[in-house]
N, C-alpha and C positions, 0 to 999 in steps of 0.2 A: 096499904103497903103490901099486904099480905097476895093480892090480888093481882096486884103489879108483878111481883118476883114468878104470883104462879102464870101469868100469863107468858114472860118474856121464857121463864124454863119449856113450857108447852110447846111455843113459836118456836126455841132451839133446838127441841128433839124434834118436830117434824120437820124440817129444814132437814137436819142430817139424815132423819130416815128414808126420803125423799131420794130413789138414785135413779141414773140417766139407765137407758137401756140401750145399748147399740149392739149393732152389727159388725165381725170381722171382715175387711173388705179385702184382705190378702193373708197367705199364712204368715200365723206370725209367731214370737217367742213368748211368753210369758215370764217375764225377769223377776229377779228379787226386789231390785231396784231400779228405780229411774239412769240407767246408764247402762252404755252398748255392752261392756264389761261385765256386766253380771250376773251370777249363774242363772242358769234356767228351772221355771218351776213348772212350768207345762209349754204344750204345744198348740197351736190352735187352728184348726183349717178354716181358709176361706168361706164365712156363710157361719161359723158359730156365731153365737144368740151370749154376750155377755152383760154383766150391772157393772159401772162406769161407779166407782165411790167417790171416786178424788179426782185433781187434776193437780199435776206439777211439771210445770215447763212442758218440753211439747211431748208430754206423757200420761199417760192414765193409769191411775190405778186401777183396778178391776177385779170382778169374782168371777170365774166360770161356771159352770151348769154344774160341776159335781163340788162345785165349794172351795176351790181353790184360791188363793188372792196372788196377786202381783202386777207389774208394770207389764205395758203394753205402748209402745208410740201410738199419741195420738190419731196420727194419719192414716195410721191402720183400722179404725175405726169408723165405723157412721153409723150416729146417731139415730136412734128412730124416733118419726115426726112427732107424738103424743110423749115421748118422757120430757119429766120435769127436771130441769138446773138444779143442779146443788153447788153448795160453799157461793164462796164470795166471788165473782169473775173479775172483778178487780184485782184480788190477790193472783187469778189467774193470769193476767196478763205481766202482773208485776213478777209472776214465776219465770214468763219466757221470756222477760230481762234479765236475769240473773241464772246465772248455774249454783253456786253454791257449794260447790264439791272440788276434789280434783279428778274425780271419777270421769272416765269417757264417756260424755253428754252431748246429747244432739237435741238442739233447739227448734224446732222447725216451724211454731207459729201458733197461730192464737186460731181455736177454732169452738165456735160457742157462746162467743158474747154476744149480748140482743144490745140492739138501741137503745133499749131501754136503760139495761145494767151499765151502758156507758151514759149515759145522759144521766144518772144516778151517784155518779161513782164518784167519790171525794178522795182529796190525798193525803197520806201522809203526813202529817204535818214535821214529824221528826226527821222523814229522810227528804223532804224539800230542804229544812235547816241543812242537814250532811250536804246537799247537793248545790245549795246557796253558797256553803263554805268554799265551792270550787271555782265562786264567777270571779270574774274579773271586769277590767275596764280598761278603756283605749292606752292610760298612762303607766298602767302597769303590764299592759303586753307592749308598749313599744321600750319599756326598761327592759323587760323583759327579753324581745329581740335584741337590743343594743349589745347585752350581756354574753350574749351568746354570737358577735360583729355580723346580725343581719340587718340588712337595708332595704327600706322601699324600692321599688321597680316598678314603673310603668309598664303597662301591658296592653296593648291594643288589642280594640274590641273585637271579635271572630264574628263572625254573621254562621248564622246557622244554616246550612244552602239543604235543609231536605225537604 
C-alpha cells in the first residue's frame, strides 16, 4: 500500500514539474488574470523565451526569464517542439467551453491537445448527469412549441448551386 501512495505522489510531482517552454510570437501583455481587464504584470516583446505552467481557456499562465508569473493569450504563444504537456488537456478543452467569470474573457481555442490525450480522455460523469438534465424528446418539444402557439411549416428543399 505504502508503495502504491509513494509511487502515484512521485507520478504527481513530476507531472506538475514538467512545464511547456514556448516562444512569444507577438508583443504581448502579461495579465494578473485570465481576462482582457486585467492589470498588467509585465511586458513581453516578440521572440521572449517563456515556462507555459497552466492552461485556462484560451490562456496561459506563464513565468518569464526574470521570474515573473501571469496570463498571457494562448495565441500569443508557440510552443517549442521538444517541451513536454502538463495538466490534464481534457480539463483544457473543458476550460475553452466555459469562461467562468464575469471578467472580460476571450476564448479563442484549443491549442495542444495530441491524439493521443483525446483518444484517452473520459468524461465527466457528473456534468454529463447536469447535461442529461437538459435533453428532451420529440413530445416534450412539440408541448413545448404548442405552449408558446408555434406550428410546423413545410419548407422546401434548397439545392446547393456552388
Amino acid at each position: 500500500m505504502r508503495a502504491i501512495f509513494l509511487f502515484l505522489a512521485l507520478t504527481t510531482f513530476y507531472g506538475s514539474a514538467v512545464a511547456e517552454q514556448a516562444a512569444v510570437i507577438r508583443p504581448s501583455s502579461v495579465l494578473t488574470k485570465p481576462a482582457l481587464n486585467a492589470s498588467t504584470v509585465a511586458s513581453l516583446a516578440e521572440g521572449s523565451q517563456v515556462e507555459v505552467i497552466s492552461h485556462q481557456g484560451g490562456w496561459s499562465k506563464i513565468k518569464t526569464a526574470n521570474g515573473k508569473t501571469g496570463f498571457v493569450r494562448m495565441l500569443n504563444l508557440r510552443l517549442m517542439q521538444n517541451s513536454k504537456t502538463t495538466g490534464n488537456n481534457l480539463n483544457q478543452l473543458g476550460n475553452v467551453i466555459r469562461t467562468g467569470s464575469t471578467a472580460a474573457v476571450a476564448t479563442t481555442g484549443v491549442k495542444g491537445i495530441t491524439k493521443e490525450a483525446l483518444a484517452n480522455a473520459t468524461p465527466n460523469m457528473q456534468e454529463v448527469a447536469k447535461m442529461e438534465h437538459y435533453a428532451s424528446n420529440a413530445d416534450k418539444a412539440a408541448a413545448s412549441a404548442k405552449a408558446v402557439k408555434l406550428s410546423a411549416k413545410a419548407v422546401a428543399y434548397v439545392e446547393d448551386k456552388q
